[in-house]
ZAMARGU-4260 file (C-alpha; in steps of 0.2 Angstrom, whole numbers, plus 5000, padded with zeros to 4 digits):
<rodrens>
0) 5983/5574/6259 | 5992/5567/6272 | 5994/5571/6292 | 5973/5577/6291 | 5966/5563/6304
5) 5947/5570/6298 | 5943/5567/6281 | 5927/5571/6272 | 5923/5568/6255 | 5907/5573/6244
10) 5899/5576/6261 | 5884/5590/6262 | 5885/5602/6277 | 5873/5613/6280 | 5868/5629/6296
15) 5881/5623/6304 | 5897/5629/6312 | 5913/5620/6305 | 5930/5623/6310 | 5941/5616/6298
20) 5960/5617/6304 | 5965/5600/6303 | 5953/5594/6292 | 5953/5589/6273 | 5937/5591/6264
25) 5934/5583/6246 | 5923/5590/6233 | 5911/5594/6249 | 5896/5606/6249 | 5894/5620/6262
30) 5877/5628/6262 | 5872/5645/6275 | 5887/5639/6286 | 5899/5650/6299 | 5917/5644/6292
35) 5929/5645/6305 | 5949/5647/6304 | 5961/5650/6316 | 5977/5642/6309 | 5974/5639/6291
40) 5980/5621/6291 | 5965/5612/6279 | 5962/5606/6263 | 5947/5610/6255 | 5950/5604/6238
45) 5934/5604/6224 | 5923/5611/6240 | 5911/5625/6237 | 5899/5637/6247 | 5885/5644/6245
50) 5879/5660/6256 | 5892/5656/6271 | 5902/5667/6281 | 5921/5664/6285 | 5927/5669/6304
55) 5945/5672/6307 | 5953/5668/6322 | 5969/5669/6329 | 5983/5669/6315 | 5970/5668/6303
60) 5963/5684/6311 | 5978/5693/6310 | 5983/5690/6293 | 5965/5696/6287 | 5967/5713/6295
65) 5985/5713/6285 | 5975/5708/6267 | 5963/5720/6271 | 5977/5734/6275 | 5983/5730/6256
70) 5965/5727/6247 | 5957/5742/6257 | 5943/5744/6245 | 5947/5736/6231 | 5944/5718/6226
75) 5955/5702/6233 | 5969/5696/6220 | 5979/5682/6227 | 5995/5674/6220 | 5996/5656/6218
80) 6012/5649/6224 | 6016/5642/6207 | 6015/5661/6200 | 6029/5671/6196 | 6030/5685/6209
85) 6035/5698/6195 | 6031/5702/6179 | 6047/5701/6167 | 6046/5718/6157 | 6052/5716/6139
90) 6060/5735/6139 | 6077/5736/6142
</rodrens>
């Protein structure tokens, strides 16, 4: 949680615009919002939205078209860091 100058906590937002890079939000509430991302340096910890839309810029942008090239049509599966990047087969 450090090095975020803009903290929010359990605040309601609500058709509005927010660009969170650099920002922590806490247990916060985003309702018929436009997400904005460009570096992907926020925390949004125990936040939740309801009928928003995410737009990617910059980075963010590119590293969408790259999940899209792997997903194409299929659902969004992502790692957590703490998960083991492969599966230990019990064959020999």
């Amino acid at each position: 949680m450090e090095g975020y100058k803009v903290r929010y906590k359990n605040k309601k937002f609500s058709w509005q615009k927010i660009e969170v890079d650099g920002k922590l939000f806490n247990n916060c509430e985003f309702r018929d919002c436009i997400i904005v991302v460009e570096k992907g340096e926020t925390d949004l910890t125990g936040s939740r939205f309801k009928n928003c839309k995410l737009m990617l810029r910059g980075n963010a942008y590119t590293i969408g078209k790259l999940i899209k090239l792997f997903i194409g049509k299929s659902s969004l599966n992502v790692l957590d860091i703490d998960e083991p990047l492969f599966e230990k087969s019990n064959q020999g």
